[in-house]
C-alpha positions, 0 to 999 in steps of 0.5 A: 237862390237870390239874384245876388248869389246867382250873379256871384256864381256866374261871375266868379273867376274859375281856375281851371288848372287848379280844378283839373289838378283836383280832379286827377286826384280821383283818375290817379287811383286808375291811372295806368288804364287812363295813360293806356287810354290816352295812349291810343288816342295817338294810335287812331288820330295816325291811322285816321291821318295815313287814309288820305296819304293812301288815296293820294297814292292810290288816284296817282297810280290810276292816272299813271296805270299802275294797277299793282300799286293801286292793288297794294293801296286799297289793301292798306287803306282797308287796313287803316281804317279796321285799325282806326276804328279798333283802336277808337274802340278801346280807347272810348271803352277804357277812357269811360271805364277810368271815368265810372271808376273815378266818378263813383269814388267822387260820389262816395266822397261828396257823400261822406262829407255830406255826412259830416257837415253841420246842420247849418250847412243844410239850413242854409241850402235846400235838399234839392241844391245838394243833390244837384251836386252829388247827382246831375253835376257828376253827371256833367263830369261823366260827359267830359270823359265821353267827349271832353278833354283827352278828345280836346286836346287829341283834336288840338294836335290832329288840326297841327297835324293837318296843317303840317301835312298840307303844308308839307304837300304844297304850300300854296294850295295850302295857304289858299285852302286855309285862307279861312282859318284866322277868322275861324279861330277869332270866332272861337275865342269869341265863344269861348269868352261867352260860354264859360258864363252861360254855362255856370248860369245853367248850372246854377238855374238847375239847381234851382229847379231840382231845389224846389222839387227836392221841397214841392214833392214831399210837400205835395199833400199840402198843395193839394189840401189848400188848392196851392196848385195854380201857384205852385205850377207859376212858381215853377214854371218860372224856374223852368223858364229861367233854366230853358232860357240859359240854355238858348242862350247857349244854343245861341252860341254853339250854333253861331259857332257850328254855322261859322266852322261849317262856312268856313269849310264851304269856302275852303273846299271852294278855294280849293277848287278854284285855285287847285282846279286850274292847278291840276289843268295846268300839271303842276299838281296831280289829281292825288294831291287835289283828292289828298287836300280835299280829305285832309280839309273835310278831316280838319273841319270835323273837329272845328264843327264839333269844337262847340260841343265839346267846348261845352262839354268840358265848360259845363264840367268845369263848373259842375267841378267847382260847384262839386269841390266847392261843396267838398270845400265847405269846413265839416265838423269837428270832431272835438278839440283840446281845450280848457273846460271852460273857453274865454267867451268871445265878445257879443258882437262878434258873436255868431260862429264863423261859417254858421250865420254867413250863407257862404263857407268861412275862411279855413278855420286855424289848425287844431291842437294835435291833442286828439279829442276826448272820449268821455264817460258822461257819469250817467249824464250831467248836462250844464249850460254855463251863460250860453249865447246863441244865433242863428243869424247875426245880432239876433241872439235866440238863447241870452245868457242861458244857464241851468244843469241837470244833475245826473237821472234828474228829469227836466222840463222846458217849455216857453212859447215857439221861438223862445230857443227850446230846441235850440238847447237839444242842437246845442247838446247835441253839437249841431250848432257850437255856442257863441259864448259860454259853454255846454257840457255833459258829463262835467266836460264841455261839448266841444272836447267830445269826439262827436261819435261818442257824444252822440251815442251817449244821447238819445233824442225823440223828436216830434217828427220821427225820421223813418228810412226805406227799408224794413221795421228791423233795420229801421231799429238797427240803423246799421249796427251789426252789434245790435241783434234781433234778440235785442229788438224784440226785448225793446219792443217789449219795453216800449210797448210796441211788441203788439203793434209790430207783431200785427204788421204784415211781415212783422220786423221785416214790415216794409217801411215806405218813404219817410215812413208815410205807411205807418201812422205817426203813433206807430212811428213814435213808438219805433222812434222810442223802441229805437232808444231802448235799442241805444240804451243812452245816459242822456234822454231827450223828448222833444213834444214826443207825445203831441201828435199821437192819438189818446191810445197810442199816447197811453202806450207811450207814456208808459214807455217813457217811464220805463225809460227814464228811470236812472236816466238823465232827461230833457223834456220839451213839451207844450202840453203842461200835463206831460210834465207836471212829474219832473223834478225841476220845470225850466221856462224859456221865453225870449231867449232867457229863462224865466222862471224854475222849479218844480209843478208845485213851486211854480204854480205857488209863484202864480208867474209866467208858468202859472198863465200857461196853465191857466190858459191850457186847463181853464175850460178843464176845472183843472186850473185853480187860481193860485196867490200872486196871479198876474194878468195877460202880460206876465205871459209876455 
């Protein structure tokens, strides 16, 4: 995060009414043990309130010898105080019951939408920053029930409830003992004004921290390879800095505070003594009263003292709340929509997809047409892109006017040099990322109208980077789909050429996979990511350098493997490696943004272009690069 994104996060108006409103969205659902909670609270601040009314009862019966009202005193201060403490009891057990019901449905929801959000979403904030939100920001909301909000406001009304009893005893000793209490609550004010800043800095500067850990850890092997560790133990030392330095900032404040309420209740128990002393020694007040005053300041500077710390409970909630719906705010996708098969493109300039470029959520996007989404049957798969534009930032344009189709069970490939938008077109198909202008359809219908479940199962894609989760072999080839059986593996593992391998590991399907699979070499997670679409059985196949990081065995497995499952299939190959495609039906070269050139191995070659210096270029130390009519020097490449 910049120092301008950091500076808009501390500066931004909060709307704490709005947030709380939000929250009590989630308490709704548990609201009866929440309005039980709440209820108590009055219950122990009267039984806390009553002690010392019965000490001042008590002191006044020692001093008038009346040892059957001081006997029926004790007994009912020893009640009041068994009273109190059970019902501050189940007040704190129910109010943290409503807060871990409540809270979990939080994190269920954040998660659900984090599953629904656009890629660029995740381009744009790191791994670290999102768990922050679903993690340690939860958290914060979790304290505010423990010592926040209901305890706020209950201490509110006890300091009323304080200063009218005192009043209500003795006026003036009253107004003399409270002589501190305009200061004091200029002093609050105060902190409050500074602490709602500090507090979202603090906010902000742990996500931070927890961002270039979510990096730094899975990237560990690479620090240690290039000797990275000096710099990287700077670099976060610098972040950690930069958070312990928010948070002294707030020490700074919430000790101010606390030394503050803590003189002003020194010197209110010392005006008390001054003035209410030579007022017992001259009778115009008794000792109970003296005793009573005393208890009820002791009593009204506990919340004051602990003012602070519960300002900052419920100022860390807020902001941990905005950032929360902040993110629950941010436009997921979506699921398709009713529209003519071929949209009006929108002018260049105006290009990027509101919310995709921009590195902060867009304006609510204009209502859908009630028309649900389009369940189509993609006719065993045709894939057109129709003049697409792309870019994944404003006016830098990765795909210029893109257009090609493959008909259905025809086998296409795409190279070009890295950033020329290869991948791009597997984002494209796959709905990551809408076009900027043009369109892409499968199965004869723009993507956009797809419901995106049905899209998205229609497509199989291998990527050079296999995903593997935690877990075991069998549920790492179900990805939780109770329709797919165990008789329905085994049968794609034979198809893939992965039988032999799995039946080798230790515990066969049920194999632990590790992390990210790092237990397992990346041949082996190839094969399971191709065994994983024999399992899906889609229309529509796309590899992208699916055989470039596997060792020469392995990839004889696997290129056996994908002839099987390409045949009768509509196919999308990405590749570098020129002798991985040279069987496809139709070659696609990018470069720049555009296409180049198309046709087949043959065809190309004879053109001796763009597709021919690539050959030459891989095959030349091989003898398998012949020189072909027409060839051009270095700069067709270009």
């Amino acid at each position: 995060m910049n120092a301008r994104e950091e500076q808009e996060t501390v500066a931004g108006k909060a709307y704490d009414v709005e947030l709380a409103r939000r929250l009590w969205r989630f308490i709704r659902p548990h609201r009866k043990v929440f309005f039980l909670s709440a209820l108590l609270l009055p219950v122990h601040q009267v039984f806390n309130l009553v002690q010392p009314l019965l000490l001042k009862a008590g002191f006044d019966a020692v001093a008038a010898g009346d040892g059957v009202t001081l006997f029926t005193t004790g007994v009912l201060f020893g009640v009041a105080l068994l009273a109190e403490a059970a019902a501050f009891f189940f007040q704190y057990y129910l109010s943290m019951l409503v807060a871990q019901r409540c809270l979990a449905d939080l994190r269920v929801k954040v998660f659900s939408h984090v599953q629904r959000l656009p890629m660029s979403y995740f381009d744009r904030n790191p791994v670290g920053r999102v768990m922050t939100r679903m993690t340690t920001d939860v958290e914060v909301l979790q304290e505010m029930f423990a010592a926040g909000a209901m305890n706020l406001v209950a201490d509110l009304v006890l300091i009323v409830a304080i200063v009218t009893i005192m009043m209500s005893l003795h006026l003036e000793l009253a107004l003399v003992s409270l002589a501190m209490m305009p200061f004091l609550l200029l002093g609050i004010n105060v902190f409050r004004l500074k602490a709602r800043q500090t507090y979202r800095l603090i906010r902000t500067r742990i996500a931070r921290v927890n961002a270039y850990l979510g990096e730094a850890i899975p990237g560990m092997a690479v620090i240690q390879l290039f000797n990275r560790q000096e710099r990287s133990f700077e670099e976060f030392d610098d972040l950690n800095r930069s958070h312990r330095d928010a948070i002294r900032r707030s020490n700074v404040y919430e000790a101010s505070l606390f030394s503050m309420v803590e003189a002003a209740g020194s010197l209110s128990i010392a005006l008390l003594l001054w003035y209410g002393g030579g007022e017992v020694l001259q009778g115009i007040v008794s000792i109970g009263t003296f005793v009573a005053f005393s208890e009820y300041i002791r009593r009204l500077f506990v919340p004051l003292r602990d003012f602070s710390n519960k300002y900052a409970v419920i100022q860390a909630a807020m902001t941990a709340a905005e950032r929360i719906f902040e993110l629950l705010d941010t436009p997921v996708e979506r699921p398709g929509r009713a529209a003519s098969p071929d949209p009006a493109p929108a002018p260049a300039a105006t290009a990027p997809a509101a919310g995709l470029a921009s590195g902060v959520p867009g304006p609510a996007e204009p209502a859908e047409p009630a028309t649900a989404p389009a369940v189509i049957q993609p006719s065993r798969g045709a894939v057109e892109f129709d003049d697409v534009w792309f870019s994944y930032r404003p006016n830098d344009p990765v795909l210029k006017g893109v257009s090609f189709r493959i008909e259905p069970g025809e086998r296409v490939a795409v190279i070009g040099a890295t950033g020329s938008g290869k991948t791009t077109t597997i984002k494209l198909m796959s709905r990551f990322y809408d076009v900027d202008r043009g369109a892409v359809r499968v199965g004869g219908r723009d993507v956009r109208e797809w419901d995106l479940d049905a899209l998205r199962r229609h497509m199989g894609v291998v990527l050079q980077d296999v995903f593997l989760f935690s877990g075991d072999i069998l549920s790492n080839l179900k990805l939780g789909n109770p329709d797919v059986s165990e008789d329905r593996v085994r049968a794609a593992l034979r198809n893939a050429n992965g039988e032999g391998f799995v039946r080798r590991l230790p515990g066969g399907l049920q194999a632990a996979v590790r992390e990210r699979g790092n237990n397992l070499s990346a041949g082996q997670r190839q094969l399971l990511a191709l065994v994983r679409m024999f399992v899906v059985d889609p229309e529509i196949l796309v590899l992208d350098e699916a055989t470039s990081s596997v060792d020469t065995e392995t990839e004889f497995l696997v290129q056996g493997a994908f002839e099987k499952i390409m045949a009768n299939r509509t196919c999308l190959v990405i590749a570098h490696r020129l002798s991985t495609i040279r069987n496809a039906d139709r070659i696609v070269v990018f470069h720049r943004g555009v296409i180049r050139e198309m046709g087949s191995h043959s065809e190309l070659m004879e053109k001796g272009g763009v597709y021919y210096r690539l050959h030459q270029l891989q095959f030349q130390g091989e003898g398998g690069a012949a020189d072909a009519p027409g060839t051009r020097d270095a700069a067709a490449v270009d």
